[in-house]
N, CA, C and O of each residue as an XYZ file, in Angstrom:
280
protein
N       0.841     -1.176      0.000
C       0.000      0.000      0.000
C       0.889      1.243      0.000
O       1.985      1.102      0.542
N       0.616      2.346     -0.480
C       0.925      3.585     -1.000
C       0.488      4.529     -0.253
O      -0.730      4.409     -0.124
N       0.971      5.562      0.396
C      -0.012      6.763      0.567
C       0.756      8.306      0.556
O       1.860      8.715      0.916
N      -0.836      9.108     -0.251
C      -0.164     10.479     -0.332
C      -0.822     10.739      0.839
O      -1.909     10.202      1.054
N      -0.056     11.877      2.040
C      -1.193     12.048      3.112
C      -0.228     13.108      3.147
O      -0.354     13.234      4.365
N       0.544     13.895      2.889
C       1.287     14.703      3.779
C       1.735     16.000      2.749
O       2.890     16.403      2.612
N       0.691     16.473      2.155
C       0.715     17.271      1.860
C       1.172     17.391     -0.027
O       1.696     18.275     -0.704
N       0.797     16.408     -0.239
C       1.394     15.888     -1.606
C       0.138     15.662     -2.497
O       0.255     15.611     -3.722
N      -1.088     15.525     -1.863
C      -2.444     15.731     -2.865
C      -2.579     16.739     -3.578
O      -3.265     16.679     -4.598
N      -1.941     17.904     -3.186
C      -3.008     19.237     -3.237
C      -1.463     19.663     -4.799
O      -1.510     20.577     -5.623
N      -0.674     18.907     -4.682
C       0.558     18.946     -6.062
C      -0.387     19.011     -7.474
O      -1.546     18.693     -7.738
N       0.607     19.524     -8.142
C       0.703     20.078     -9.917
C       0.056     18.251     -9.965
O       0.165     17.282     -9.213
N      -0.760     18.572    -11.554
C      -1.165     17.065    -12.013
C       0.669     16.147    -12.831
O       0.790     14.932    -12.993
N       1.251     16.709    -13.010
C       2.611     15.996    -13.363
C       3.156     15.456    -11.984
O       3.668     14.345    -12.119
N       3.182     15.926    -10.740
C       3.905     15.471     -9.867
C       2.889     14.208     -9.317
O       3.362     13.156     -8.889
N       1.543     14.452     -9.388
C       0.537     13.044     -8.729
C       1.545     12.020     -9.776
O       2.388     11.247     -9.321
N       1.319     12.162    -10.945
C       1.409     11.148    -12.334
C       3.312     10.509    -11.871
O       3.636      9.341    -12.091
N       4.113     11.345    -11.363
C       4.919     10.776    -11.378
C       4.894     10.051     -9.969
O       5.540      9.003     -9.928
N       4.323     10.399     -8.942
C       4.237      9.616     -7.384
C       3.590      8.283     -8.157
O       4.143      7.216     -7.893
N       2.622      8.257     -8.960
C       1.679      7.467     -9.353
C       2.578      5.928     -9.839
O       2.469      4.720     -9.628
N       3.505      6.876    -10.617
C       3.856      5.766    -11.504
C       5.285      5.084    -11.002
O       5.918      4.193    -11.569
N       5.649      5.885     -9.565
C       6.447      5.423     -9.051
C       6.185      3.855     -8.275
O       6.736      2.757     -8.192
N       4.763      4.683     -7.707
C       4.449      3.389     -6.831
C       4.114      2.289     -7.347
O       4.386      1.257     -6.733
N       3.426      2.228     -8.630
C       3.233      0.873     -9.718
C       4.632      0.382     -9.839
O       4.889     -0.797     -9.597
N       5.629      1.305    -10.235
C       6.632      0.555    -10.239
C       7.591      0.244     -9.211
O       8.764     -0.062     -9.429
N       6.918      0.357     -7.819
C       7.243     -0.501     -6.478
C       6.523     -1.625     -5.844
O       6.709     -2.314     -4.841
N       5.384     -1.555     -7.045
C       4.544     -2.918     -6.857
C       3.538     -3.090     -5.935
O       3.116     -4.077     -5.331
N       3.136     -1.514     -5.959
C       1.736     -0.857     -4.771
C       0.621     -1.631     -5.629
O       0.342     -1.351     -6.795
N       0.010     -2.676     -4.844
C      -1.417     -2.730     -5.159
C      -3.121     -1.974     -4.234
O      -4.304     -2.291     -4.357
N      -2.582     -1.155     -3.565
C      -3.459     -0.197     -3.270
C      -2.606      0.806     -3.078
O      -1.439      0.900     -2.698
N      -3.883      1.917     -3.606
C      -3.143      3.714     -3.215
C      -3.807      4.381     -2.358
O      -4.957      3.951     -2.271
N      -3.607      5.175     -1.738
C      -4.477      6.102     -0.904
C      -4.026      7.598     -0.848
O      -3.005      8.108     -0.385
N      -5.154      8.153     -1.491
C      -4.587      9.688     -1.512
C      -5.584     10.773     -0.456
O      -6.814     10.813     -0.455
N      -5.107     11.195     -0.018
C      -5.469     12.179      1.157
C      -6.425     12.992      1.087
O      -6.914     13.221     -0.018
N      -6.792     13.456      1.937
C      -8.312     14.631      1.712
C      -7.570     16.137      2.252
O      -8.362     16.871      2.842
N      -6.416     16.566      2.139
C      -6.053     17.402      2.403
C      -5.883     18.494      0.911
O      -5.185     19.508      0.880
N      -6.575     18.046     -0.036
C      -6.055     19.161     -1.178
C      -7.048     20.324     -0.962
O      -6.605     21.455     -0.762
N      -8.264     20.105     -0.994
C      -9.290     20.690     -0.401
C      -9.591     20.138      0.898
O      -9.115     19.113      1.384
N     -10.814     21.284      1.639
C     -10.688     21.006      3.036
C     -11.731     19.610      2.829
O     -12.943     19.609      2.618
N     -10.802     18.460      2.971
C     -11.916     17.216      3.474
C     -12.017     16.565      2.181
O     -12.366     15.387      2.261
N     -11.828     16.962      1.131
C     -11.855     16.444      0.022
C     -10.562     16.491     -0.866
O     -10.069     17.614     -0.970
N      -9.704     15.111     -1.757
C      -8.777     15.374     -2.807
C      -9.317     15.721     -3.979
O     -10.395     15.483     -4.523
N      -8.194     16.435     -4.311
C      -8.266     17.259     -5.711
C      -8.726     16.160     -6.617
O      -8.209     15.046     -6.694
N      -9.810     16.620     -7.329
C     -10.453     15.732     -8.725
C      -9.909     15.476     -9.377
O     -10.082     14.361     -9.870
N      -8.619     16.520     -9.959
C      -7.982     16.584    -11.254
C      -6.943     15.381    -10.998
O      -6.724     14.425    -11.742
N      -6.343     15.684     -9.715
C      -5.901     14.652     -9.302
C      -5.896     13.264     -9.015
O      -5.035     12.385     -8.972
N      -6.997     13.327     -8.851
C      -7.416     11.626     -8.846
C      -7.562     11.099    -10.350
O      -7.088      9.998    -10.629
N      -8.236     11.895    -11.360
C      -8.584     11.466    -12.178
C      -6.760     11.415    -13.089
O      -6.580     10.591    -13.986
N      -5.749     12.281    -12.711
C      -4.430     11.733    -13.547
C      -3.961     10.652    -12.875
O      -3.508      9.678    -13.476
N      -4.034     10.734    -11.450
C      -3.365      9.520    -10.620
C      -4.405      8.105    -11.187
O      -3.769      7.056    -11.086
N      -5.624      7.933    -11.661
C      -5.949      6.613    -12.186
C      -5.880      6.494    -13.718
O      -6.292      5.417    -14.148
N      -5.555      7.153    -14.396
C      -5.233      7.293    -15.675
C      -3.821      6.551    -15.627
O      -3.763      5.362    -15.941
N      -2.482      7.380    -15.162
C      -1.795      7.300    -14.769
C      -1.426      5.330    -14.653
O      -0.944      4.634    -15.547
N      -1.842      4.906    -13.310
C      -2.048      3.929    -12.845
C      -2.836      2.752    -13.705
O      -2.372      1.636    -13.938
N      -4.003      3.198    -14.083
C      -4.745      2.444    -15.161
C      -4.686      2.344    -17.045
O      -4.891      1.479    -17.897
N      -4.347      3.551    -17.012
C      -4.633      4.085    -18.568
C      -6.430      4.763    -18.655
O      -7.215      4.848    -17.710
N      -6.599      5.046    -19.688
C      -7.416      6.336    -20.059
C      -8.812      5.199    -19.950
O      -9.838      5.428    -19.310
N      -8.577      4.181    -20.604
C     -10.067      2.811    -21.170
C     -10.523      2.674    -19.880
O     -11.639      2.994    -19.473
N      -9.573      2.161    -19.215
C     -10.162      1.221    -18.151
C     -10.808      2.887    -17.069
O     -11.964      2.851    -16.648
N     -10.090      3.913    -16.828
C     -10.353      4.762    -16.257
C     -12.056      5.316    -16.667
O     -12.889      5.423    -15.766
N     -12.378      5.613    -18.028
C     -13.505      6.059    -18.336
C     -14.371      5.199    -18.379
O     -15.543      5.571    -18.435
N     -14.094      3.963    -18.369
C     -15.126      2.947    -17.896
C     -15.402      2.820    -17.081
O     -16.607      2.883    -16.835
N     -14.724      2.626    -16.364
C     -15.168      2.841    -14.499
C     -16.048      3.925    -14.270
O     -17.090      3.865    -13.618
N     -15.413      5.276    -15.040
C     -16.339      6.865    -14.591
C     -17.603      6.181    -15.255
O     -18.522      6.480    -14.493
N     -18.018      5.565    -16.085
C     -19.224      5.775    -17.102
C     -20.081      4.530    -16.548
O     -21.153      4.176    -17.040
N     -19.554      4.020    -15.635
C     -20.395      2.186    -15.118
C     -21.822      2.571    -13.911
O     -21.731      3.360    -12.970
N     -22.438      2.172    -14.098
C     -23.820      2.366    -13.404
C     -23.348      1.931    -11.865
O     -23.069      0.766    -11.584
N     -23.302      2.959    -10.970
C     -23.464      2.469     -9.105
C     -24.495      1.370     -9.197
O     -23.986      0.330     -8.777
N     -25.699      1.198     -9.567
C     -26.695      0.550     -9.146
C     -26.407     -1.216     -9.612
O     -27.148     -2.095     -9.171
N     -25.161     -1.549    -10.607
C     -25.077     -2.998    -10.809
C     -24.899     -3.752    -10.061
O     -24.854     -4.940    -10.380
């Protein structure tokens, strides 16, 4: 497991992408990114490069586009 908690959420979308792709290539099978970019909540933009990043673009917009209710 991985975690941004310390002040590293609220970073440029190049610096998530490179934490991102560090930790895949340390063989993180979970990530956890912090609620400190906003108060209580991580940055969107951020999440959405950190699973791009991590996943690629397919598997990422599939996930965004999949029905909660299945």
């Amino acid at each position: 497991m991985t975690t941004i908690g310390t002040s590293q959420e609220g970073a440029d979308e190049q610096t998530i992408r490179q934490i991102a792709l560090h930790a895949k290539m340390a063989g993180a099978d979970v990530h956890h990114l912090g609620d400190a970019g906003y108060h209580g909540v991580a940055v969107p933009e951020n999440i959405f490069a950190y699973s791009i990043a991590i996943r690629g673009k397919r598997h990422t917009f599939r996930r965004m586009a999949a029905s909660p209710l299945r």
